[in-house]
matplotlib code that plots the C-alpha trace (Angstrom):
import matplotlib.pyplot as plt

x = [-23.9, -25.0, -23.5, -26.0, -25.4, -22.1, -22.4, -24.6, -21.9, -19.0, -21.9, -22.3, -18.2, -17.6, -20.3, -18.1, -14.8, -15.8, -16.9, -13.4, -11.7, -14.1, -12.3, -9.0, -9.1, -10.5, -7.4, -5.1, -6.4, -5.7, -2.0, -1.3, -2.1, 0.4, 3.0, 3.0, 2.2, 6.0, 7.5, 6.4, 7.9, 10.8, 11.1, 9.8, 11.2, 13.3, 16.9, 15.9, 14.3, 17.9, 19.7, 17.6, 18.0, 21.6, 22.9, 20.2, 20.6, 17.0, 16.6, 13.2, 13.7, 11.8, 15.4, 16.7, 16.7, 17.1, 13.9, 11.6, 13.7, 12.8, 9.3, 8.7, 10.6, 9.0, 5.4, 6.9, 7.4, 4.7, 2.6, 4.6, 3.3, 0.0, 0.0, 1.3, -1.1, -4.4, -2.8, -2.5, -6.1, -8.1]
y = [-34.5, -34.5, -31.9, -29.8, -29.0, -29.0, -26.6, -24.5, -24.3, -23.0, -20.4, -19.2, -19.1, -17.3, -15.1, -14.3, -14.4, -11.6, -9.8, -9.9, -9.1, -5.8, -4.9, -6.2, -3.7, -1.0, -1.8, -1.5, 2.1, 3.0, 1.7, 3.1, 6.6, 5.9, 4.9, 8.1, 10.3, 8.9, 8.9, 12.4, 13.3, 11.6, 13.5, 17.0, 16.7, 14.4, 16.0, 19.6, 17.3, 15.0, 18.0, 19.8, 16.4, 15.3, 16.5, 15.5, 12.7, 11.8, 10.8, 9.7, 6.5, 8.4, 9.8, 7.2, 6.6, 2.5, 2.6, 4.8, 2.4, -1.0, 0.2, 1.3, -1.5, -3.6, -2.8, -2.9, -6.3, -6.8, -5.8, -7.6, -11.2, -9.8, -8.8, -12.1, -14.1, -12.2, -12.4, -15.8, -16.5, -14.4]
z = [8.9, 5.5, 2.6, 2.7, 6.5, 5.9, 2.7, 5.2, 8.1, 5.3, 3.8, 7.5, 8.3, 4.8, 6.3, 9.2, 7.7, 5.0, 8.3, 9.6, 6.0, 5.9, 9.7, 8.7, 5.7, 7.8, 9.8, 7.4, 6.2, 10.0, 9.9, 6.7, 7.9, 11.0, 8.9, 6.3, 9.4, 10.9, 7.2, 6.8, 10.5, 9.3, 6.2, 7.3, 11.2, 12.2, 11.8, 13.5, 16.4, 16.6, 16.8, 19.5, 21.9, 20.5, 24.1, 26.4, 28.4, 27.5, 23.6, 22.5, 20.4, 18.0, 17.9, 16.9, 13.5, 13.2, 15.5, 12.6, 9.4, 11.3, 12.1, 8.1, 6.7, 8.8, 7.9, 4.4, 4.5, 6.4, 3.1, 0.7, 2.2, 2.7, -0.6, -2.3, 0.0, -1.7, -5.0, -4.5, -3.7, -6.5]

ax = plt.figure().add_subplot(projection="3d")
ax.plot(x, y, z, "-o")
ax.set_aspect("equal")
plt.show()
């Protein structure tokens, strides 16, 4: 295989791969509006909802609040190495 055909099979993978990055940030819109939409039920909801359930023997794990911190932190961090791995390549 010569360079050109080489040269040819990286134009047509960059091809694909910008493809996947225009998905991946469509993606990313889509989680981002999750994770305010739980912040914000966090914020606006969470206690009055913890109190109505603090008897019940059922508890959403919505409920409980480690489950909503590890979730947002998570995704937080999550961002952070996303983040340094583009800054790291422009």
């Amino acid at each position: 295989m010569n360079r050109i055909e080489k040269a040819q099979i990286l134009l047509e993978q960059c091809e694909k791969d910008l493809e996947r990055m225009q998905q991946i940030t469509e993606e990313l819109k889509k989680i981002d509006k999750n994770c305010v939409a739980l912040d914000k039920y966090y914020t606006d909801h969470y206690m009055e909802d913890y109190e109505a359930y603090e008897k019940a023997s059922y508890r959403p794990s919505v409920l409980d609040q480690d489950s909503i911190w590890n979730v947002l932190q998570g995704q937080f961090e999550e961002k952070k190495i996303l983040l340094k791995q583009i800054i790291n390549t422009i």
